[in-house]
C-alpha positions in Angstrom: 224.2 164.8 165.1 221.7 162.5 163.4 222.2 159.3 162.5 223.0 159.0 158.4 221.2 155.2 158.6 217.7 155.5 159.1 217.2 151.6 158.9 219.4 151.4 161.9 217.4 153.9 164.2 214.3 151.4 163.0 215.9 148.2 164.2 217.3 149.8 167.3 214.1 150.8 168.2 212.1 147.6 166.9 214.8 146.0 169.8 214.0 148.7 172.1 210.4 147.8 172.5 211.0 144.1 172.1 213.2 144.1 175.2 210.5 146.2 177.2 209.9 144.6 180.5 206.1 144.0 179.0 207.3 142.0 176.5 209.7 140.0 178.5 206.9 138.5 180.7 205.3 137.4 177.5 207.9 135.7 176.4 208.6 133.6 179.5 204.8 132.8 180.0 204.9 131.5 175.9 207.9 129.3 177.0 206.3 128.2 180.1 203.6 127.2 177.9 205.9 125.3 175.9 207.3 123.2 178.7 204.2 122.4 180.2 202.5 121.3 177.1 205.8 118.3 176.8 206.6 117.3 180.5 202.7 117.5 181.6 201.8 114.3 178.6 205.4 112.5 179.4 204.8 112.4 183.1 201.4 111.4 182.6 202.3 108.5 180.3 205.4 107.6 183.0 204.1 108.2 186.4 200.4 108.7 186.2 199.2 105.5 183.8 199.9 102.1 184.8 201.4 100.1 182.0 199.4 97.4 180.6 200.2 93.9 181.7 200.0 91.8 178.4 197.3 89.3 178.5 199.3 85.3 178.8 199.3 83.4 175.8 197.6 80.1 176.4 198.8 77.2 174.3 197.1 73.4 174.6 200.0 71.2 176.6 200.5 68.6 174.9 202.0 65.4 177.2 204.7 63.6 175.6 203.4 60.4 174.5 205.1 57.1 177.2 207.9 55.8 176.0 207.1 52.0 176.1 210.0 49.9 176.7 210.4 46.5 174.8 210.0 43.8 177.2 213.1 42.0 177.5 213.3 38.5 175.2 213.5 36.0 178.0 216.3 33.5 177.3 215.0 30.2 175.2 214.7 27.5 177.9 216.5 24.8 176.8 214.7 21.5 177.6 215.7 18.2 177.4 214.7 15.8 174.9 213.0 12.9 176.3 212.2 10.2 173.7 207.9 9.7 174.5 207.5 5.9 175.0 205.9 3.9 172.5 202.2 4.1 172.4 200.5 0.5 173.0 199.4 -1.2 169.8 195.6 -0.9 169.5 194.2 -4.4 168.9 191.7 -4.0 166.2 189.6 -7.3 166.6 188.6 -8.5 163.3 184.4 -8.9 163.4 183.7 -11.9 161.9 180.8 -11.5 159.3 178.4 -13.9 160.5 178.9 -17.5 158.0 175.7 -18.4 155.9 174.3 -21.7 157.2 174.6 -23.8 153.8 172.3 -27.0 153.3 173.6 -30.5 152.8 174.1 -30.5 148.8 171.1 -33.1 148.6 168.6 -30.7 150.3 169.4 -27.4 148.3 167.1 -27.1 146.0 164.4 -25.1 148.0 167.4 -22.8 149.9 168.5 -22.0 145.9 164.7 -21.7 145.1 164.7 -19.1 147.9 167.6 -17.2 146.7 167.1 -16.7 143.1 163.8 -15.4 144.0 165.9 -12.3 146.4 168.3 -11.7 143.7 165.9 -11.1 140.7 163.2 -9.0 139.9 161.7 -10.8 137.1 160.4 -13.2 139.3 157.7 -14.5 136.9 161.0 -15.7 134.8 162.2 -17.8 137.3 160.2 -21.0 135.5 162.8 -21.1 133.1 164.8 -22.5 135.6 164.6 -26.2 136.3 164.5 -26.4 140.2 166.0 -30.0 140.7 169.2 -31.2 141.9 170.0 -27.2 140.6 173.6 -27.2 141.8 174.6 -30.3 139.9 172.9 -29.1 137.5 174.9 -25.9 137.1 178.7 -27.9 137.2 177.8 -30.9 134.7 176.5 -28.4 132.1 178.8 -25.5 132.8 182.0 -28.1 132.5 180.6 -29.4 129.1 179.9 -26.1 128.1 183.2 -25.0 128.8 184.6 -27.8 126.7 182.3 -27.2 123.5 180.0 -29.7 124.5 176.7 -29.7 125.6 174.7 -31.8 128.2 170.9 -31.2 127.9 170.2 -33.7 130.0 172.2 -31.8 132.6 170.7 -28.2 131.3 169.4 -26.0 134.4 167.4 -24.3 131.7 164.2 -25.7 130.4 163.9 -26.0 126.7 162.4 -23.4 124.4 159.0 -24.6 123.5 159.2 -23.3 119.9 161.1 -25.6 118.0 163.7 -24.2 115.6 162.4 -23.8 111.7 164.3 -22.4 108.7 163.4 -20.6 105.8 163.2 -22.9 102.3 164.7 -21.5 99.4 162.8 -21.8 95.8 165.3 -22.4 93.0 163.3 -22.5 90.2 164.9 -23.5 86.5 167.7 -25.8 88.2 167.3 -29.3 88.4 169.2 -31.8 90.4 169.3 -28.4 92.2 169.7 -29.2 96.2 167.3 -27.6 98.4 168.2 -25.4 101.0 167.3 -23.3 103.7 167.9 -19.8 104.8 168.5 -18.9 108.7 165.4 -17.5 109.7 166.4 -14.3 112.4 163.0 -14.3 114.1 164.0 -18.0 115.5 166.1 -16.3 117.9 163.6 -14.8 119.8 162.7 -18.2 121.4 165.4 -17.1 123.3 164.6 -13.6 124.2 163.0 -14.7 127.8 166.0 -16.7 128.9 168.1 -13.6 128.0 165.6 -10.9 130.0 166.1 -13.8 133.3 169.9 -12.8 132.8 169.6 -9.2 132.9 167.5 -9.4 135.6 170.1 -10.5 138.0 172.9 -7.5 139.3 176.3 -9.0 138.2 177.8 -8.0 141.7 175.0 -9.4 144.0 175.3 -12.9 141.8 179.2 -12.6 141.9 178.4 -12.7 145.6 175.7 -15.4 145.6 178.1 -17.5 143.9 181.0 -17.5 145.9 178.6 -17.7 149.4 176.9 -21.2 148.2 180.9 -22.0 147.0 181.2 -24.8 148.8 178.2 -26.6 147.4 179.7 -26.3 143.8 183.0 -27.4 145.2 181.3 -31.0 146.8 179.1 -31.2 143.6 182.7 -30.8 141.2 184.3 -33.0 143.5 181.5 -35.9 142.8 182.2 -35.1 138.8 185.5 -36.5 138.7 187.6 -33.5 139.9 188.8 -33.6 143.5 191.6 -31.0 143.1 190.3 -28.4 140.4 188.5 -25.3 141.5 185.4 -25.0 139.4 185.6 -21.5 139.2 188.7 -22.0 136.5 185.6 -23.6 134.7 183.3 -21.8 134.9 185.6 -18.6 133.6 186.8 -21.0 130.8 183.1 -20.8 129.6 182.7 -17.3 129.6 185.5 -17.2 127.3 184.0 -19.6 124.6 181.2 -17.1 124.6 182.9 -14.3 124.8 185.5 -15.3 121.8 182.0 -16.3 119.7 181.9 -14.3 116.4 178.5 -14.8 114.0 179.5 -14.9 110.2 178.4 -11.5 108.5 177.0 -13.2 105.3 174.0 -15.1 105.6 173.5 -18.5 106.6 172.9 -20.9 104.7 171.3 -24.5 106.1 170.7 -28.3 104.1 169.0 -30.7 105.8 169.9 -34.3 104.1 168.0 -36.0 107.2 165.0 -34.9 109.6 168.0 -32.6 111.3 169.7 -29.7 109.2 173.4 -28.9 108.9 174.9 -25.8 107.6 176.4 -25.4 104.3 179.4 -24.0 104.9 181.8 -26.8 106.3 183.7 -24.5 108.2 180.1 -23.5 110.6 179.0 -27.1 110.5 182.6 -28.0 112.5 182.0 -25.8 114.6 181.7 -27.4 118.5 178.0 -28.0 120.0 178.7 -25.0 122.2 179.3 -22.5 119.5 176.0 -24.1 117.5 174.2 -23.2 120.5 175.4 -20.0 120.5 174.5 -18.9 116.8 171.0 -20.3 117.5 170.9 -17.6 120.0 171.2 -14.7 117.4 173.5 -11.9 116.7 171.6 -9.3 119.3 171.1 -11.8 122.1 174.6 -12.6 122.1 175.9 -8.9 122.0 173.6 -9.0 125.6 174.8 -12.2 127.0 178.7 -10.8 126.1 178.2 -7.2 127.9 177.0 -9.3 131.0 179.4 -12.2 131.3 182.0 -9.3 130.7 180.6 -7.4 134.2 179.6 -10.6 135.7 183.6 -11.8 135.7 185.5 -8.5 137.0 182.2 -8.8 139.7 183.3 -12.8 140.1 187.3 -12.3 140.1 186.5 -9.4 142.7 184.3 -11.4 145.0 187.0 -13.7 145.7 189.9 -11.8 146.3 187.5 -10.3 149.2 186.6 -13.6 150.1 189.9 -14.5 150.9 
């Protein structure tokens, strides 16, 4: 009977010679093939290659840094107070400056000579100055002086050898006019050299002078009539009179009824012999002789406190 599926006798026969023992052996030798080609590579990889050891990591150590410790804070030692004993007073000796050997008053003149001569530089000037019995001198006229009076018998000055000289004034178309004078301001340069011997002398250094030959003044004072007064009183009493001293501003006007003249104005001619002297000396030297008596007595006033 045949088969009414052709398609069927085709597949059953496709089968057929699939299953052939031929084909068979193919198919186990593909599978085989199969096997080999997965177990051969994992057995190699497992059994057959070592595994690689990883290289170490190498990192820098780095040492902790010490731990310092604080030193321990020893304990205040507590001392006691001992109170130091006193320290032995130095004894500071006192070094006498060495005394300067005065002269008997009645042989001074040539030590004074000798000094003036050390404490100026206008030596040439010194013949202005009368060089006998100098330190009595110096007291008589100084205590006159410093009572408005003056003693030119006692002056330690010479005199100016121009005589003093006024200027005559003409009034013409007055009669029973009187005559008069004028002050003539170049008279008081007969006393420009005395002034230069003044400036030449350093107030301190004569402050000094004067209080070293001290005792001299005091013995010459004391023969004047004044055994318990310090000269030096005097003597600053003077350069107060000149100091005090103003000149008039207007000019000044002289008469001369005799061979000596007198000025006008009543009020100059009262004036004391001191204070005459003084406005013979002329407005500029006296602005000098004031600026150095004014040095000349903080020097003095100094001199003796040290002196002490």
């Amino acid at each position: 009977m045949e088969n009414p599926n052709p398609e069927q006798n085709n597949q059953a026969t496709s089968y057929e010679q699939t299953n052939t023992p031929s084909n068979k052996g193919l198919t186990w030798l593909i599978i085989a093939v199969i096997i080999s080609a997965i177990v051969i590579p994992v057995y190699y990889f497992l059994e057959v290659e070592e595994p690689k050891t990883p290289e170490p990591i190498v990192q820098d150590i780095v040492e902790p840094e010490p731990v310092v410790e604080p030193e321990p804070i020893p304990e205040p030692i507590v001392e006691e107070f001992v109170e130091p004993e006193p320290a032995p007073e130095s004894v500071v000796e006192e070094v006498e400056e060495p005394k300067i050997q005065l002269p008997m008053l009645d042989d001074s003149d040539s030590w004074l000579k000798q000094q003036l001569t050390q404490l100026t530089w206008r030596k040439e000037l010194l013949r202005l100055v009368i060089d006998e019995d100098m330190v009595r001198r110096l007291v008589v006229f100084t205590d006159n002086f410093a009572q408005g009076s003056l003693a030119y018998d006692y002056s330690p000055l010479v005199k100016p050898q121009n005589k003093f000289s006024a200027i005559e004034a003409v009034n013409e178309g007055e009669q029973d006019s009187q005559e008069q004078w004028y002050w003539d301001d170049s008279q008081s340069r007969r006393f420009s050299l005395y002034v230069d011997l003044m400036r030449s002398f350093e107030p301190e250094r004569l402050a000094q002078w004067y209080v070293e030959m001290k005792p001299l003044i005091d013995q010459a004072y004391e023969e004047l009539g004044y055994p318990d007064s310090d000269f030096t009183d005097t003597l600053q009493d003077a350069i107060v009179r000149v100091l005090d001293m103003e000149l008039p501003k207007s000019t000044v006007v002289l008469e001369r009824p005799s061979v000596m003249y007198r000025y006008q104005d009543e009020e100059l001619e009262s004036l004391p012999d001191a204070e005459k002297l003084l406005l013979r000396i002329g407005k500029e030297n006296l602005l000098v002789i004031k600026s150095f008596l004014l040095e000349f007595s903080d020097a003095l006033s100094r001199a003796e406190e040290n002196a002490q």
